[in-house]
N, C-alpha and C positions, 0 to 999 in steps of 0.2 A: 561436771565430773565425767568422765572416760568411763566408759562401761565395755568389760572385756568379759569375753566368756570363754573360758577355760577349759582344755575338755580334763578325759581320763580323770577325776576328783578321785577314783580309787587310787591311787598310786600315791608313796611317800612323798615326790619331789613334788608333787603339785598342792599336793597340802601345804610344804615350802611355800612354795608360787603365792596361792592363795594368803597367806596369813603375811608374807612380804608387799606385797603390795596392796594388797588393803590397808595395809601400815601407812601406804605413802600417798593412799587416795584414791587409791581406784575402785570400782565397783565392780565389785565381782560376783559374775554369773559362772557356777560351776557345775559341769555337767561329766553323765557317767551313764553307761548300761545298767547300773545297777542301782538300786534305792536304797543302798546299804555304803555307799562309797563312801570313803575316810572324812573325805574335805566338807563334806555335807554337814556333817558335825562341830567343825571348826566356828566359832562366833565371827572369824574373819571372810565367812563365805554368805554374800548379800542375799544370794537367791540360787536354788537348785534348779537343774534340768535333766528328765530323764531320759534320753536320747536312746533309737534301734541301736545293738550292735554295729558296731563300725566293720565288722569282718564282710558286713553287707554292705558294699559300697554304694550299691544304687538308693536302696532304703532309706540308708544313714542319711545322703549327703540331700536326699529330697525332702528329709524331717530337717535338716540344718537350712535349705532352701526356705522353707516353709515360716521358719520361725525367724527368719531373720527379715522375710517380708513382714513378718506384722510384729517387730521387736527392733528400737535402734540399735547398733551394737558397732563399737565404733573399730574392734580389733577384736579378730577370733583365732584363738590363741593355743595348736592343737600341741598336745605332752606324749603322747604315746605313739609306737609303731603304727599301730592300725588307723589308728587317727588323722593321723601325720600324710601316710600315704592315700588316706580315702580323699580329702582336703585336696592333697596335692593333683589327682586325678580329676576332681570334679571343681580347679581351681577357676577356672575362666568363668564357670557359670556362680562362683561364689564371690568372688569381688565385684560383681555389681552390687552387692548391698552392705560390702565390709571391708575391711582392710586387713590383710593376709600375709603376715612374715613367714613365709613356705616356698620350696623352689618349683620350677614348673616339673610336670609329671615326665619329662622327655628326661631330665638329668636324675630327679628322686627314684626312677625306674633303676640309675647303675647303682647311685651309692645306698640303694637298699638290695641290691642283689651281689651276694660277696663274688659269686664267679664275676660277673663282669667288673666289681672292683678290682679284682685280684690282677684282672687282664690290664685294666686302667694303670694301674700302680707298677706294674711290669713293665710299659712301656714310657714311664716316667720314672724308670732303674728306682724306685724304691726297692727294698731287701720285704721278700715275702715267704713264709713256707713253702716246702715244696709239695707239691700236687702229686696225686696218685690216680690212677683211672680206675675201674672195677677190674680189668684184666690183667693189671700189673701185679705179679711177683714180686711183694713187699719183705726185702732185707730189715728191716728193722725198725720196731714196734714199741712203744706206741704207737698208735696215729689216732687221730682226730676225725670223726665226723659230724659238721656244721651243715645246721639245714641254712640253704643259700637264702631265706627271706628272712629271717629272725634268727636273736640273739637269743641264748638259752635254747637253745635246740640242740643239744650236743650229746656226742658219744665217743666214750676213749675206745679204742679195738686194742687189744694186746696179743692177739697168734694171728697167721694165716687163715687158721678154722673160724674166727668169730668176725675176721672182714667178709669170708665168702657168704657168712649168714644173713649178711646185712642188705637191706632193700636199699638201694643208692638211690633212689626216686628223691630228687631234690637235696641231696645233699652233696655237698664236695669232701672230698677228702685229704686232710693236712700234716703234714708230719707236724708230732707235739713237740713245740718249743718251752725249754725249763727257763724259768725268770717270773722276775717282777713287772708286773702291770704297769705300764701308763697309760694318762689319756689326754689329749690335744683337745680343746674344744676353742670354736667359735663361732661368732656371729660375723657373717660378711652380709653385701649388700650387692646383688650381682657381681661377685666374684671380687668384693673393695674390701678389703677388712678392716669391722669395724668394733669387734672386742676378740680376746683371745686370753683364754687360762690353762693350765697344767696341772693335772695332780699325779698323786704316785700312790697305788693304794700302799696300806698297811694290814687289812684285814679282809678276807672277800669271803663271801659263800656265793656257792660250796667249794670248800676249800682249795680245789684242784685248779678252781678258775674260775670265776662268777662274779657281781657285784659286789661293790666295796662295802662292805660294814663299817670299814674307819678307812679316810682316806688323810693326805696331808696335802695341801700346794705345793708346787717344785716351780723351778722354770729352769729350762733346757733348752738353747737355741736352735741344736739339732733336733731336738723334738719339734721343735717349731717349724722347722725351715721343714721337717717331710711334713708336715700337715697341711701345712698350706700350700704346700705343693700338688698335692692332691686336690684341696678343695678350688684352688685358684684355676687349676686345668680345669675342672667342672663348672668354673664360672657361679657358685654355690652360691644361694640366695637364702637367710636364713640362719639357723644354729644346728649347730654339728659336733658330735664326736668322733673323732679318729684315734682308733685303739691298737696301741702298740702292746708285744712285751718287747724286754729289754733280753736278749740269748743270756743266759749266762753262763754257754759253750763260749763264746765270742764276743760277748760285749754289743751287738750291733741292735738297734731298733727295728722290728719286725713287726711290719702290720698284720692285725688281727680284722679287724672289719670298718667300715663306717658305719656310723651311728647316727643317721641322719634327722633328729630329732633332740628333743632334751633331753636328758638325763638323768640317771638315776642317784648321783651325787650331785647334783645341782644347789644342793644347800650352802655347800664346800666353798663356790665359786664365791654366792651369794654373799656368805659372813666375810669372803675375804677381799670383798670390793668392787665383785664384778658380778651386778646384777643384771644376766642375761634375757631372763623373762624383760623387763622393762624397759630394757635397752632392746626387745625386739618391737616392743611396742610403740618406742618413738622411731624407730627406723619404718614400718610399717604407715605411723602419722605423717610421713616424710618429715621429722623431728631432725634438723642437723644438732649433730655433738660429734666431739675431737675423739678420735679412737682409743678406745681401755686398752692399752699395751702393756700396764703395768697393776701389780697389786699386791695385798698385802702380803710378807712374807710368814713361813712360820704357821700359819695356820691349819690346826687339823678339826676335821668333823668326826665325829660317830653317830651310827642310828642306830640309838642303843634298842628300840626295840623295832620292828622283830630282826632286825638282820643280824647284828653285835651279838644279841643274846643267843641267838642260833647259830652263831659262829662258833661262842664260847661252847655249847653242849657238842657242837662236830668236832671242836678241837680244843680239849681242855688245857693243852700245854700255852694256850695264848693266855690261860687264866692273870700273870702277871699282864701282862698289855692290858688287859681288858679292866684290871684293875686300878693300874696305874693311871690311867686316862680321867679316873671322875676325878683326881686331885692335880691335873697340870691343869692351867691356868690357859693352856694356848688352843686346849681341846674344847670344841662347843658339841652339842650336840640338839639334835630332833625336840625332844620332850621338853613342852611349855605350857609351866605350871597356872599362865594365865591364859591358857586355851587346851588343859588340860584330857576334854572330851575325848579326840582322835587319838590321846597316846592311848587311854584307856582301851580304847576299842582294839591297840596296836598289840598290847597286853595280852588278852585276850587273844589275838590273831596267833601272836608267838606261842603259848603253850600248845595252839590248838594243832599248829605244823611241829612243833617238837613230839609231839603227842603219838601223832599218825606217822611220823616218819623213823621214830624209834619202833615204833608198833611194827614197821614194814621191815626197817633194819639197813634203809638205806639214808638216814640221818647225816651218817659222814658224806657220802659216794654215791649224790643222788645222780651222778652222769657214767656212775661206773669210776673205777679207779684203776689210773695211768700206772702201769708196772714197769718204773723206769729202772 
């Protein structure tokens, strides 16, 4: 039996991960900072690991050294930003005892840093936002500020007076593009590709722009063709998101960032054919298989708790969508009533942020709200 150990077990998608492939055999070691983390709870998780914060890379990756000398583990298999890039950093000293679907630290350094993506994708004439410096006399507002190493770091600016208030220390600044979200995702193998999906959300928090609550599969050639245009330059080793919106001043695909890690709809991919986690795990075994180029069509996910439900209290005009969804047939969702522990918990999770964020009053508009 294959024994993977899984990090980030707090997060929705790995709870996926987790109870996906134990379904099909694997043994799963799942680990987390925390002793509270989702996937702990799942019956599909073999064995727990409590593992330093990964924000400490030297700490983390010498508790992950440590334990992988006196633990076989045949594939170690990181979910999260912090994870992903600590992994990636302390990669050369961590494959001597395992096998590592992660790209080396020299490439994960650009497409986790959006300024040097931004630069990357500019000189591969992709269509990006345009850039502001702190001393630029901004004509017109909204704009966007992205802290340059992670996603959810954001703030909408809407005058002159609330940009010069702003500390720029690590952030870039973007003019706000209106549209709907896509996302590119794949798995290559030094820069070969060797699966690829699309979705389009339908529902995100926080409303303005954030992860998908209910997404659907698309497939879009142009969406295709800038994605792995990016990742093919980078020679990407690994699984990836590339996030576009779509203008809908102009119609044109406009990257948002790389996601150089899994994802947070990763279920999506999963119910509609394209199981990435596994497929990074036999690429990792050096497993040969023919490339996922294709899959199911039609297919939407929801995570009815807590994102979906948090969606519906930011925005009660989705209440038809939200409703409509438990009665299509093509809709799947998170909540499974034969490993039902972790929605519990998820239950539970969702009143407790509806709770404290009504309390504060930033429920709708926790990045601020864009005054277009």
């Amino acid at each position: 039996m294959i024994k993977v150990l899984i990090t980030d077990a707090q997060y929705k998608h790995t709870l996926g991960a987790v109870r996906n492939l134990n379904k099909k055999g694997y043994y799963i070691i799942a680990g987390s900072q925390s002793k509270n983390a989702l996937s702990f709870f799942s019956k599909y998780c073999n064995e727990k690991l409590i593992y330093p914060d990964p924000k400490n890379v030297d700490e983390f990756t010498k508790f992950l050294i440590k334990y992988l000398e006196n633990n076989h583990i045949d594939v170690l298999l990181p979910i999260g930003y912090n994870t992903t890039v600590a992994i990636s950093k302390r990669k050369n000293e961590l494959i001597k005892y395992t096998h590592i679907p992660v790209a080396d630290f020299n490439v994960m350094e650009i497409a986790s840093n959006k300024d040097k993506t931004m630069k990357l994708a500019s000189k591969l004439d992709l269509i990006t936002p345009k850039e502001y410096n702190e001393k630029e006399k901004i004509e017109r507002f909204p704009v966007v500020a992205k802290g340059i190493y992670e996603s959810g770091n954001i703030q909408y600016i809407n005058s002159q007076k609330d940009f010069l208030k702003l500390k720029l220390s690590n952030y870039i600044i973007q003019e706000y593009i209106p549209g709907e979200g896509y996302g590119f995702y794949a798995l290559l193998n030094h820069g070969n590709v060797k699966a690829i999906f699309m979705h389009k959300r339908l529902r995100e928090y926080p409303i303005t722009g954030g992860s998908s609550t209910a997404a659907m599969n698309t497939y879009d050639e142009e969406l295709m063709n800038l994605g792995l245009k990016l990742l093919k330059a980078l020679k990407w080793h690994g699984v990836a998101m590339v996030e576009f919106k779509k203008d809908s001043r102009d119609n044109q695909f406009k990257l948002m960032e790389i996601n150089p890690k899994f994802w947070g709809s990763l279920d999506l991919s999963t119910t509609a054919g394209v199981d990435f986690p596994e497929l990074a795990i036999k690429m990792a075994l050096g497993e040969e298989f023919d490339p996922v180029m294709t899959y199911d069509q039609n297919t939407k996910f929801r995570w009815l708790f807590p994102d979906d439900t948090i969606h519906l209290f930011a925005n009660p005009r989705s209440f038809g969508s939200y409703m409509k969804d438990f009665f299509d047939k093509n809709t799947y969702g998170n909540v499974q009533f034969d490993d039902i522990k972790p929605n519990i918990i998820q239950i539970f999770n969702t009143f407790f942020y509806l709770l404290i964020h009504i309390k504060n009053r930033n429920l709708k508009y926790p990045h601020g709200k864009p005054e277009v």
